[in-house]
C-alpha positions in Angstrom: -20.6 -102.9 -44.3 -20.8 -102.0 -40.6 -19.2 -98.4 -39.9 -16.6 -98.0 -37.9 -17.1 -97.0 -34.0 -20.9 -96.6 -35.2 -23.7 -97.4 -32.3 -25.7 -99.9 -33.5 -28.1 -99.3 -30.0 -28.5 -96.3 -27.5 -30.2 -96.5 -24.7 -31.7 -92.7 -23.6 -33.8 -91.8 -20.9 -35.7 -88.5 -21.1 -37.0 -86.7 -18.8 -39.5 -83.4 -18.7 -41.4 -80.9 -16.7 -44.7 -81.2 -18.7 -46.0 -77.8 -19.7 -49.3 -76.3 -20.9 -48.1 -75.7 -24.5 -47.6 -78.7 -26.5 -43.9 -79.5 -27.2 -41.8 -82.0 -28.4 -40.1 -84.1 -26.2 -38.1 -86.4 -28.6 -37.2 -87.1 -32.4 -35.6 -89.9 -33.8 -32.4 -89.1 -35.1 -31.1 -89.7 -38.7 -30.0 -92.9 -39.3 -31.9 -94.3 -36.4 -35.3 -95.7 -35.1 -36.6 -95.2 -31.4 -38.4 -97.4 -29.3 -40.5 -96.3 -26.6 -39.9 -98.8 -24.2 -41.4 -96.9 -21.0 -43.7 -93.4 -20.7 -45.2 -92.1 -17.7 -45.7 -89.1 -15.9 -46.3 -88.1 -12.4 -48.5 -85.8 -10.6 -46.6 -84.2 -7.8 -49.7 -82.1 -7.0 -52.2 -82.5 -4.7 -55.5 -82.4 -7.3 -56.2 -84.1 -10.5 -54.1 -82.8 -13.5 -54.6 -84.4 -17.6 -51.6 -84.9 -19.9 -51.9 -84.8 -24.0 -49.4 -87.2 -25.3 -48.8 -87.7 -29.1 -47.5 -88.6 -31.8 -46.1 -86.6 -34.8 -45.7 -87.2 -38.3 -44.6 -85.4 -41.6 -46.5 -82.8 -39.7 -49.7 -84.5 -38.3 -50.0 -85.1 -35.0 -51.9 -88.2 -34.0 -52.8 -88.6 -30.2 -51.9 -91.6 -27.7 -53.6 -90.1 -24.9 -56.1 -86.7 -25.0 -56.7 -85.5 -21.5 -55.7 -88.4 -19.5 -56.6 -87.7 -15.4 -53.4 -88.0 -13.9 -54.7 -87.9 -10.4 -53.0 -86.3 -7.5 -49.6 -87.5 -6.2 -49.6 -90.4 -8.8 -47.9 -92.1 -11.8 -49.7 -93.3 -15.1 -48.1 -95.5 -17.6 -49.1 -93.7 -21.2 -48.0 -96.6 -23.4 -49.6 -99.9 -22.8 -46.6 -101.4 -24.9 -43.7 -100.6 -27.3 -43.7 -97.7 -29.8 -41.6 -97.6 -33.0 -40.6 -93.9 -33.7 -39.0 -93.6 -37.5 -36.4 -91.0 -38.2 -37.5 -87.8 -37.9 -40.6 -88.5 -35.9 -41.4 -86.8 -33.0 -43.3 -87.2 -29.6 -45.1 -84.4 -28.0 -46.8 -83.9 -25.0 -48.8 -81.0 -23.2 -50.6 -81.1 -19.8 -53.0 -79.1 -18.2 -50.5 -77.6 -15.3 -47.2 -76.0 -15.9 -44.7 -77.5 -13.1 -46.7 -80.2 -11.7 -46.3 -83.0 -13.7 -43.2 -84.7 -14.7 -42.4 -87.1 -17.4 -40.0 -89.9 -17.9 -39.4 -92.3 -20.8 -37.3 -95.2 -21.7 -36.6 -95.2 -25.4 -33.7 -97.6 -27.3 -32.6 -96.1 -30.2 -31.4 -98.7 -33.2 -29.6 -97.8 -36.1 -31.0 -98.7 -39.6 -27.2 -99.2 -41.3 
């Protein structure tokens, strides 16, 4: 039975400064599965900079991308298609400058009710 005023989809966009300590940049929320439908990240520097981008569960990290050049005053796609990020999940990403890149992603969250 369908609750009430429930979302069955959420769209979200995300957005980051990428830092040199590896953080988490999204969970799935209870109740709800993520799809990364876009990741990227651009270089607003002018040299080369490498992003870590990854993928967390129960605790182990598993990595998409491991010191991917991002070179200068660019964009690189970090997902050559669709994720599926289960409830309490997480995505995490580090980078090899503190302010100089920035990362955007797509993600449509769909309830499992």
């Amino acid at each position: 039975m369908a609750v009430a005023n429930a979302s069955v989809n959420l769209f979200k966009t995300i957005t980051e400064t990428v830092g040199l300590t590896t953080a988490a940049i999204y969970t799935a929320p209870v109740a709800y599965t993520g799809v990364v439908l876009l990741a990227q990240v651009a270089n607003i520097s002018d040299t080369t900079q490498t992003i870590n981008f990854g993928y967390r569960r129960n605790g182990e990290d598993t990595p998409i991308v491991n010191d991917l050049p991002v070179p200068a005053n660019d964009t690189v796609n970090l997902l050559s298609g669709k994720l599926v990020i289960e409830t309490g999940n997480i995505l995490t990403i580090s980078g090899s400058t503190a302010t100089e890149l920035k990362f955007l992603s797509s993600i449509l969250e769909t309830s499992n009710l």
